[in-house]
N, C-alpha and C positions, 0 to 999 in steps of 0.2 A: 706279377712277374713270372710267377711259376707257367701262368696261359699262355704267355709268349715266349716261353722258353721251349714250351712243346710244340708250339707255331714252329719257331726257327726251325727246332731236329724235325717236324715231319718236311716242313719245304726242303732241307737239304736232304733227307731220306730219297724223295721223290725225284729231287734235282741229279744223286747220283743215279736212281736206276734209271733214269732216261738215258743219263750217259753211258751207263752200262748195256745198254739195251741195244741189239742189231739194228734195229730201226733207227738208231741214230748216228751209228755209225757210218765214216764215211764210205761210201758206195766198194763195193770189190775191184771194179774196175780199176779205179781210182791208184791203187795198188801195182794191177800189171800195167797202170800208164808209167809209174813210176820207174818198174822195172825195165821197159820197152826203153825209155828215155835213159838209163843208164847204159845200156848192148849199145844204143846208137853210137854214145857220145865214146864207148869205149873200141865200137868196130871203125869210127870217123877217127881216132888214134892213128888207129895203122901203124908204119914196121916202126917208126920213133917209137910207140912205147913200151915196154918190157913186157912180159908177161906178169911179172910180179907188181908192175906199176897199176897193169888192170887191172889184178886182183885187190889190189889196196883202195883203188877208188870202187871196186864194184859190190866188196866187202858190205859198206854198210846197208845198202840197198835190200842186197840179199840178206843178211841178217834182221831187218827190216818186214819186207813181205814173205818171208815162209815160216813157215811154222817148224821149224829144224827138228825140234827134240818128237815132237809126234812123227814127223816121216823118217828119222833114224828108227825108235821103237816099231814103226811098220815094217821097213825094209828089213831088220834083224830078225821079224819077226817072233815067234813061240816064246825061245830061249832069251827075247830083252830082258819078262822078268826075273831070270837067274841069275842077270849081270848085278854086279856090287853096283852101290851107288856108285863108286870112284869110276869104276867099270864103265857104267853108262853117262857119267858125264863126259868122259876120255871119249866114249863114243860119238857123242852130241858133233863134241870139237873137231872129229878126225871126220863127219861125216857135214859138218858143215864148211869145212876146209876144202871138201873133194869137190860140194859143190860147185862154191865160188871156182874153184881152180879152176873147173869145168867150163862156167861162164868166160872165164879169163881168154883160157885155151881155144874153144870156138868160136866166140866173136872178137876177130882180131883184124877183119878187116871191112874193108869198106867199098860198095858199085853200086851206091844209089838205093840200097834197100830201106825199107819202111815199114814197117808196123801197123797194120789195120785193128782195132777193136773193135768186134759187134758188140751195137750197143744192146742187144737183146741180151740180157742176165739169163741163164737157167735157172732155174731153182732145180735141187733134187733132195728131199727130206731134209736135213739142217745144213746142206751145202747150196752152195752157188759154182755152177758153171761159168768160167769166163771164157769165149773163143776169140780166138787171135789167129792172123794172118800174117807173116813174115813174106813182102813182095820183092820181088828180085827181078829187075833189067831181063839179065839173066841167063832164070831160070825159073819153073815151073812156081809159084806160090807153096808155103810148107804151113801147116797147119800146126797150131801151138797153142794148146786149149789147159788151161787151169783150174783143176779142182779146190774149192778154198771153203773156209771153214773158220765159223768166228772164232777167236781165242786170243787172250790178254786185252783184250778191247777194238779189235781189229779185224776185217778180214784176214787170212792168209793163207795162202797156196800150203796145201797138204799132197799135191802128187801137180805131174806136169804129164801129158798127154801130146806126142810127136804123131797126131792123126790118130788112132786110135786104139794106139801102144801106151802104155801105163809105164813111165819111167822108173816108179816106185815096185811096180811088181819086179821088170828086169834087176834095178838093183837088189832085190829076195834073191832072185837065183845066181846073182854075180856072186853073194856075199856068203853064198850057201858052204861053197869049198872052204875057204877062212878059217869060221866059223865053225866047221866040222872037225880039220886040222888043230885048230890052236886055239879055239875059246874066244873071250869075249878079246883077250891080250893079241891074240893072232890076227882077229877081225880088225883091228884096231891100227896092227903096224901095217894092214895090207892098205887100209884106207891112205894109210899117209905116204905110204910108200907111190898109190897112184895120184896123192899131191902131188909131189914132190915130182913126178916125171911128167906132169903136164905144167907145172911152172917155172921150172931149172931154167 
């Protein structure tokens, strides 16, 4: 009994680290398709749906493929670790709020655009690049490349790159005034405050 008791825990020891393991997870890609398919379904909306109504369905997506609490600690940069805990989860929420809003507020409509994925991965050290094309009737093709990065079992976008602008650095220096003004409490009401004027 005792020989196959140790049978069972090593196969299930092994059975989790496969699943924990990058190699088994599902592809990166996989991820910005998922995201790609919710912009779609939310810019195929149009003026019927509120802003707040594409924020509620784009919500979980986004909550979903990025990694929020790592690219808040980046964007705050130095002084994250000085925030209280209470501090940096209020930051978490005010900075995963701004995002969605963000999705909410710029894709809202719709002329035929589509979403190209290369299927060529990057790898760069323990990241994956993923490049994407947003094609427009139009207008010129925009380029929409995603840094990601395993974590909680997952791929997930830790920065978004508009051609070869780092949205994560910009937001450093948007958040830098705030931040300098009023602390982690000041950073926090300004995040929400730019919710709040991209979904009203």
């Amino acid at each position: 009994m005792l020989r196959i008791s140790t049978l069972v825990l090593l196969v299930l020891s092994l059975t989790l680290g496969v699943a924990a393991s990058p190699a088994a997870m599902a592809p990166p890609e996989s991820q910005i398709e998922s995201l790609d398919d919710a912009l779609l379904e939310s810019m195929k909306a149009g003026p019927a749906a509120t802003a707040a109504s594409r924020y509620r369905n784009l919500a979980p997506v986004v909550e979903k493929v990025f990694d929020l609490r790592a690219m808040t600690g980046f964007a705050v940069g130095p002084t994250w670790g000085s925030f209280s805990p209470d501090d940096q989860q209020a930051a978490i929420a005010a900075f995963t709020r701004l995002t969605i809003a963000s999705y909410a507020h710029n894709f809202h409509e719709y002329g035929g655009e589509k979403f190209v994925i290369d299927p060529n991965v990057v790898t760069r050290g323990v990241d994956k690049i993923v490049q994407t094309k947003l094609l427009s009737p139009a207008k010129e093709p925009t380029s929409l490349n995603y840094r990601m990065r395993s974590a909680t079992g997952a791929w997930r976008i830790i920065d978004v790159y508009y051609g070869s602008i780092s949205q994560l650095t910009i937001r450093r220096s948007d958040f830098a005034a705030p931040l300098a003004a009023g602390g982690a409490k000041g950073l926090i009401a300004h995040l929400n405050s730019l919710s709040d004027d991209l979904i009203k």
